[in-house]
C-alpha positions in Angstrom: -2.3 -152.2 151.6 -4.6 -154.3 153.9 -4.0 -157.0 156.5 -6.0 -159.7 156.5 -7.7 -162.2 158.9 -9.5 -165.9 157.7 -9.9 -169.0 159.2 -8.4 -171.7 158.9 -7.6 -175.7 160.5 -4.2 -177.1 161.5 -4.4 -180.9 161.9 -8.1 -180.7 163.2 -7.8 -177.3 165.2 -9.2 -174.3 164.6 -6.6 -171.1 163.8 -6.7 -167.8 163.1 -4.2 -166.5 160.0 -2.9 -162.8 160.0 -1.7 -162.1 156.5 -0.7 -159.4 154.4 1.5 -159.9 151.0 5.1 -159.8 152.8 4.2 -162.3 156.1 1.6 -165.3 156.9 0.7 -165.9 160.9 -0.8 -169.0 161.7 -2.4 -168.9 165.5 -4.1 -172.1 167.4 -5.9 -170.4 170.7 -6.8 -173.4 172.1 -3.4 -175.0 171.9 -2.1 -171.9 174.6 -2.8 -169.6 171.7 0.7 -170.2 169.9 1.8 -169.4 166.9 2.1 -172.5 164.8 3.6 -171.0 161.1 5.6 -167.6 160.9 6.1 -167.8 157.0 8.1 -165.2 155.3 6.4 -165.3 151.6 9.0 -163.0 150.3 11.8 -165.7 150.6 9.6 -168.6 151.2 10.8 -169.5 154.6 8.6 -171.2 157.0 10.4 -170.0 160.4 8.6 -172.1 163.6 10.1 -175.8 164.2 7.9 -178.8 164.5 8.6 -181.8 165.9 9.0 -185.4 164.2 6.4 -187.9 165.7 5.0 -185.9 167.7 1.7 -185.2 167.2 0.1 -181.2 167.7 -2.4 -182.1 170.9 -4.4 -180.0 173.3 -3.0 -181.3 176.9 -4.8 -181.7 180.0 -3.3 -179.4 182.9 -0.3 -180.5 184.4 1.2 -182.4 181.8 4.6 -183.3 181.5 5.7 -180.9 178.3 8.8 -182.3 177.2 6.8 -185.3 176.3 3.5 -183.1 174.9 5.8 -180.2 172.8 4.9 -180.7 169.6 7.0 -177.1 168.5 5.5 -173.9 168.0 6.0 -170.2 169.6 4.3 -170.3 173.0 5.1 -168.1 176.3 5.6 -169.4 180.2 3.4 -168.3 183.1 4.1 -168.4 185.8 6.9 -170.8 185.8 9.4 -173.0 183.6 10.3 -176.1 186.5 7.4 -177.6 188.0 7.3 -178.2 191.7 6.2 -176.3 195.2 6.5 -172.5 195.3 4.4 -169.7 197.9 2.1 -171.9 198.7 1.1 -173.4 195.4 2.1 -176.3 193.3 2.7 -174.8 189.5 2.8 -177.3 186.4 5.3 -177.8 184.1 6.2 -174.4 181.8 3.5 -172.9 183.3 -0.4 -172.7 182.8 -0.4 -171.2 179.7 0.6 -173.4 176.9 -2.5 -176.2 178.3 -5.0 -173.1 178.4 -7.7 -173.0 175.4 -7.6 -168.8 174.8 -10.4 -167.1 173.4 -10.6 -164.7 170.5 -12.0 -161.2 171.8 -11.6 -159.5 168.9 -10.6 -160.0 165.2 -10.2 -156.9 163.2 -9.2 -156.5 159.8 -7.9 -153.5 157.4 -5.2 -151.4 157.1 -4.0 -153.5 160.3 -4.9 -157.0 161.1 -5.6 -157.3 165.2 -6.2 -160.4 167.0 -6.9 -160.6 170.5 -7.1 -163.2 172.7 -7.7 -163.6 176.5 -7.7 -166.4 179.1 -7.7 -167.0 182.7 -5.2 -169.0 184.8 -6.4 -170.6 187.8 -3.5 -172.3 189.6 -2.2 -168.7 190.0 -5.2 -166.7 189.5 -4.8 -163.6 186.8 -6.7 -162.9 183.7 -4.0 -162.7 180.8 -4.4 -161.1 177.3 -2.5 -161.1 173.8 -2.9 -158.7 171.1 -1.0 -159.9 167.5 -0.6 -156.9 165.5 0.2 -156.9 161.5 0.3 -153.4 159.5 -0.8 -154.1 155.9 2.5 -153.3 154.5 4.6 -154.7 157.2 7.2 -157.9 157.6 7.1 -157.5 161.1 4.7 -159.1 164.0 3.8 -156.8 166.7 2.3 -159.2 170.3 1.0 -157.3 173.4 0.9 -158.7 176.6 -1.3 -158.0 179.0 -1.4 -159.9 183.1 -3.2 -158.8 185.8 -3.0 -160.5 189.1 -6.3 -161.5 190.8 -4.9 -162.9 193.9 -5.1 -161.2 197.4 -1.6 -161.6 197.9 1.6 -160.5 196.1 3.1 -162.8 194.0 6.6 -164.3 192.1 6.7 -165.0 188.6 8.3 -165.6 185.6 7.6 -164.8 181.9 9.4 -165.8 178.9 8.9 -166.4 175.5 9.4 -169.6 173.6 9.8 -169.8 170.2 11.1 -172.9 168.6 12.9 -171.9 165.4 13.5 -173.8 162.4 16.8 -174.3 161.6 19.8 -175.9 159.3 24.0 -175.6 159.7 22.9 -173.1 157.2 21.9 -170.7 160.1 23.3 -168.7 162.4 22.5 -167.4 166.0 22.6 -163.8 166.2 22.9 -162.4 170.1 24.0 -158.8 170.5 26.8 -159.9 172.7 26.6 -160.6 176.5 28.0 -163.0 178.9 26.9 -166.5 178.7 26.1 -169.2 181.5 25.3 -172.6 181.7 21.7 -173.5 182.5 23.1 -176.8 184.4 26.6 -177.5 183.4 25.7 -181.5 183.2 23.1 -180.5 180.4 25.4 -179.0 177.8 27.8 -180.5 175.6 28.9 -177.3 173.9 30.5 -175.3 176.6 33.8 -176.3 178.5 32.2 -175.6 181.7 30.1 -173.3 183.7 31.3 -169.9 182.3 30.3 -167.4 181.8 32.0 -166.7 178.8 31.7 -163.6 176.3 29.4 -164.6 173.3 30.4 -165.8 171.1 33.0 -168.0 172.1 33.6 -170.2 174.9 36.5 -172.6 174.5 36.3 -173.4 171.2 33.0 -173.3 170.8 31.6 -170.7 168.6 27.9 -170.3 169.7 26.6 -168.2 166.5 27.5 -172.1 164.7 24.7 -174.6 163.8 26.0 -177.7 163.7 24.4 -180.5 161.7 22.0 -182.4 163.1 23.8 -185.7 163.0 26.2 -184.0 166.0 23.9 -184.7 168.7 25.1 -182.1 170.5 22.8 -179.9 172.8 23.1 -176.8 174.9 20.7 -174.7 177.5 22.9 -171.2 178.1 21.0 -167.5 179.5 22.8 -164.7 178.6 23.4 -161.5 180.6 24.6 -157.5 180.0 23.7 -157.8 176.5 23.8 -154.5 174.8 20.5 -154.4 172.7 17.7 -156.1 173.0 17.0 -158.2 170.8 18.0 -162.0 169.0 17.1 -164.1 166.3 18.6 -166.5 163.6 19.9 -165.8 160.0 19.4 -168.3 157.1 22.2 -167.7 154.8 20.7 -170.7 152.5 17.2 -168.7 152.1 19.1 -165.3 152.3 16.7 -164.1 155.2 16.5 -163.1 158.9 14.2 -163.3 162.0 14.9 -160.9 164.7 12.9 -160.2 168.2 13.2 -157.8 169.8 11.9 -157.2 173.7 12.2 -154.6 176.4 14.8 -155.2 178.5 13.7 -152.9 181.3 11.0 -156.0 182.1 12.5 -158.7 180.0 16.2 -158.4 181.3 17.4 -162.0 180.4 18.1 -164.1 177.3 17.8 -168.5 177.6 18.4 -170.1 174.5 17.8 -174.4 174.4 19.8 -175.4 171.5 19.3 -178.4 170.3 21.6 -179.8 167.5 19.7 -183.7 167.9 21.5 -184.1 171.2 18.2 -183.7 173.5 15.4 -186.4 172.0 16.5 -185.8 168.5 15.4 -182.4 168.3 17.1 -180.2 166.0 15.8 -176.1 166.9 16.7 -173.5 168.7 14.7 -171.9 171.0 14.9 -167.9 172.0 13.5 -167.4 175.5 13.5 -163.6 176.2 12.4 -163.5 180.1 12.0 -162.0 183.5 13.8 -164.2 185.6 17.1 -165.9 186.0 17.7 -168.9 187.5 15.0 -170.9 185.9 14.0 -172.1 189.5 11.6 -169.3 190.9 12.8 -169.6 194.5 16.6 -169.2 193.6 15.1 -166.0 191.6 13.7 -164.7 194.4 16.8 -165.0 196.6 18.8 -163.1 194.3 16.2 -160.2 193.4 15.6 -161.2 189.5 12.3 -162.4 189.9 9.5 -160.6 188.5 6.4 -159.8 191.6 2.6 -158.4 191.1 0.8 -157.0 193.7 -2.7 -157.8 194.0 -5.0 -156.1 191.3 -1.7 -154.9 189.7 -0.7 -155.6 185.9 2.5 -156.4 184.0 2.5 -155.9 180.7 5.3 -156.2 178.4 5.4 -156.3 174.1 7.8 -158.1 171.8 8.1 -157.7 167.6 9.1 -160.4 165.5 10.7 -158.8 161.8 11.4 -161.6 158.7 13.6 -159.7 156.6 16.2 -160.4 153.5 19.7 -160.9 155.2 21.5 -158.1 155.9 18.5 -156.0 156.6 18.9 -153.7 159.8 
């Protein structure tokens, strides 16, 4: 079996599709290289969330992205909050979803690779991903790739964001863990600050989608979690997504759950990452920040599987 590679447009942008018979991939490089479709053709389930009335826009750098995020599966570098940090001022989520990527290579065959590269400038690295599809695979295989090209060392953070399509049909599925609130004045789910052993805290029951209609929202990062890995079941379509991360770089979980309570918005969003808190400097302070040395690179892989329910 082969995977394949065309061309294609999404609302006036060029993409590039990885395909084989089981999965579809739908990339936009210049929009931060994200993933804008994840379909699962075997269930017909179309997995990434996009949001109402907001159109899909390239955005100058430094944008404010709660007002720009039209949905999609993007990653954050070299921040999430905006604001002063060793001596530079980093934008909103980070440089990369405002960066246009290049392809530097497109391959087709038995695997389907697609690579893209960019530089950031506020902090200065060259960055690199390589999307991997084997012809007779359901799973998504992404390399990343950062190497520092400032004199001095640096903090970061890295994290993925992938905004995921959901219904009260779903389910969150989180190996487990202890669970915090973000900033207990966000939430409306949790009875206070925690943590508290997912699933459950109070009587909320976390795996749970509500309805949309229960405008009821949530920012939470889980800890000590015993695999490595998250992701949402549809018990409607009968299928799953799982990712799955190394948690040797990639110790933390953040999931933004939004059930309409947070500007309408009805996803979920799994944010594997580096760092916990989301502010860099209180990272640093408590040593779970992620650093580069000058000339050093980190480099760090994550697979996405669409299977039938129930599948391993």
């Amino acid at each position: 079996m082969t995977a394949r590679i065309v061309r294609d447009d999404v609302l006036g942008f060029d993409a590039v599709v990885l395909e084989n018979e089981r999965i579809r991939v739908v990339i936009v490089p210049q929009l931060g290289g994200r993933v804008w479709e994840l379909w699962d053709r075997e269930r017909n389930r179309q997995w990434i969330w996009h949001r109402d009335g907001v159109p899909l826009s390239a955005s100058s750098a430094g944008a404010n992205y709660d007002e720009a995020w039209a949905g999609g599966w993007e990653e954050l570098f070299p921040n999430d909050a905006p604001g002063a940090f060793e001596g530079r001022v980093l934008p909103d989520h980070g440089e990369w979803w405002t960066t246009a990527w290049s392809v530097a290579e497109a391959m087709e065959g038995s695997t389907a690779v697609v690579r893209l590269t960019a530089d950031t400038s506020v902090r200065r690295a060259r960055c690199s991903k390589e999307f991997r599809l084997d012809g007779d695979a359901a799973t998504l295989s992404v390399a990343y790739r950062i190497e520092s090209r400032e004199r001095e060392p640096f903090h970061f953070l890295f994290k993925q964001h992938l905004a995921v399509a959901i219904s009260p049909a779903c389910r969150l599925v989180v190996p487990g863990g202890q669970v915090t609130a973000v900033d207990a004045s966000f939430g409306t789910l949790l009875p206070g600050p925690g943590p508290f052993s997912w699933p459950r805290a109070g009587a909320a029951d976390l795996t749970r989608i509500p309805d949309r209609l229960s405008k009821v929202r949530e920012f939470v990062y889980v800890t000590d979690f015993p695999e490595s890995t998250c992701g949402v079941d549809d018990t409607a379509a009968g299928a799953s997504l799982r990712m799955r991360f190394d948690r040797s770089l990639v110790p933390y979980l953040w999931l933004f759950l939004s059930y309409g309570g947070w500007r309408d918005c009805y996803t979920a969003v799994l944010e594997p990452c580096t760092n916990l808190p989301k502010d860099l400097t209180a990272a640093v302070q408590s040593g779970r920040s992620a650093r580069l040395a000058p000339g050093a690179a980190f480099e760090t892989s994550v697979t996405v599987s669409l299977t039938s329910l129930g599948v391993p």
